[in-house]
C-alpha positions in Angstrom: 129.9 35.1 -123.0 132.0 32.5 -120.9 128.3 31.0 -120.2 127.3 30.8 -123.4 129.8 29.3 -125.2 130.3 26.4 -122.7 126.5 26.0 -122.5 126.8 24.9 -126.5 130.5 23.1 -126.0 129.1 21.0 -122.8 125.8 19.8 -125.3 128.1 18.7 -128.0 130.7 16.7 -125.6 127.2 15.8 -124.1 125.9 14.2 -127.0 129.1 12.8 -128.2 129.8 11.1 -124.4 126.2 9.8 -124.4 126.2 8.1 -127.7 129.8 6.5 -126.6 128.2 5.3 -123.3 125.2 4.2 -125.5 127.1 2.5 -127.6 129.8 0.8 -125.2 126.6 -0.3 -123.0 124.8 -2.5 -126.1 128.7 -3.9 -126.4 128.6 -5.1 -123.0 125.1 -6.5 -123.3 126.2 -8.6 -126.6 124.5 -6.9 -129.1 127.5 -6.0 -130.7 128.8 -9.5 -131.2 131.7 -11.5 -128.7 134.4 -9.4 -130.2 133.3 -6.0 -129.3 131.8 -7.0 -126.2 135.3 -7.8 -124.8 137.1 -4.9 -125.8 134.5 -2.3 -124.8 133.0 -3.2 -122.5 135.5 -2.1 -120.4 135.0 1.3 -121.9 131.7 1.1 -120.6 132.8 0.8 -116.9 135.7 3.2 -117.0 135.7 6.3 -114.8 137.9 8.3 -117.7 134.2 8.5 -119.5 132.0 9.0 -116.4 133.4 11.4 -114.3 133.4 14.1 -117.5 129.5 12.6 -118.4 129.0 13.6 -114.8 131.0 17.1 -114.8 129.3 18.0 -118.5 126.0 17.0 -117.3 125.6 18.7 -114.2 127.2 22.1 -115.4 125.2 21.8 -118.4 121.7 21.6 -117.0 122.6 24.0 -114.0 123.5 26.8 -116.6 120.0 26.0 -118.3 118.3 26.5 -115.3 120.5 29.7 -115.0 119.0 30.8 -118.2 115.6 30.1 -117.4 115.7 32.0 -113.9 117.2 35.3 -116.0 114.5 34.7 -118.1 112.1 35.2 -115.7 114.2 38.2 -114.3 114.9 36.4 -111.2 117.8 38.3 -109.6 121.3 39.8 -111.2 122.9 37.9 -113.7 126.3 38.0 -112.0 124.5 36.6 -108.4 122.6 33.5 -110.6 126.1 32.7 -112.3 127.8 32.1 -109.2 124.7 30.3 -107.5 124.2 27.6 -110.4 128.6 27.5 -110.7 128.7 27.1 -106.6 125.5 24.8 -106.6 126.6 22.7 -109.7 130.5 22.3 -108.4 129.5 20.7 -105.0 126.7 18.6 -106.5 129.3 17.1 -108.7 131.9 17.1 -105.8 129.3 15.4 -103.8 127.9 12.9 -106.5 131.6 11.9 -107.8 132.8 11.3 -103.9 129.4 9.2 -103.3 129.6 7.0 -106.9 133.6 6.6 -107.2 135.0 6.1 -103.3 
């Protein structure tokens, strides 16, 4: 159940961090006008909307791929849950070290 409902929360703060990154980025470009380019286009750069992109992201597709492997009724569900947790946790341990220090 736990896999489930954070499959459909992590899409909706998905597409609701995409659009503000989306959104922020045209700001920065100038697309937006000199106003909003200076006040955020420091949004755009800020690691307070990356690092949970990143975390939403990851978790999100590794729990698809979860539910496609079940699907094809490779191995236990309780084995391919801690796999794609364990895999997508160090890949967004690994990614955030390598992008933010």
């Amino acid at each position: 159940m736990f896999v489930w409902l954070f499959h459909r929360v992590s899409g909706i703060a998905l597409l609701i961090l995409m659009t503000v990154k989306v959104a922020t980025g045209l700001a920065t470009a100038g697309r937006m006008g000199p106003n909003i380019q200076n006040s955020l286009g420091l949004w755009h750069q800020a690691k307070v909307l990356d690092i949970p992109l990143l975390f939403f992201l990851l978790y999100h597709g590794f729990y698809g791929v979860r539910t496609m492997l079940l699907d094809l009724g490779a191995g236990n569900e309780k084995t391919v849950f801690w796999a794609t947790t364990l895999s997508a946790s160090l890949t967004f341990v690994i990614v955030g070290f390598l992008f933010y220090f």
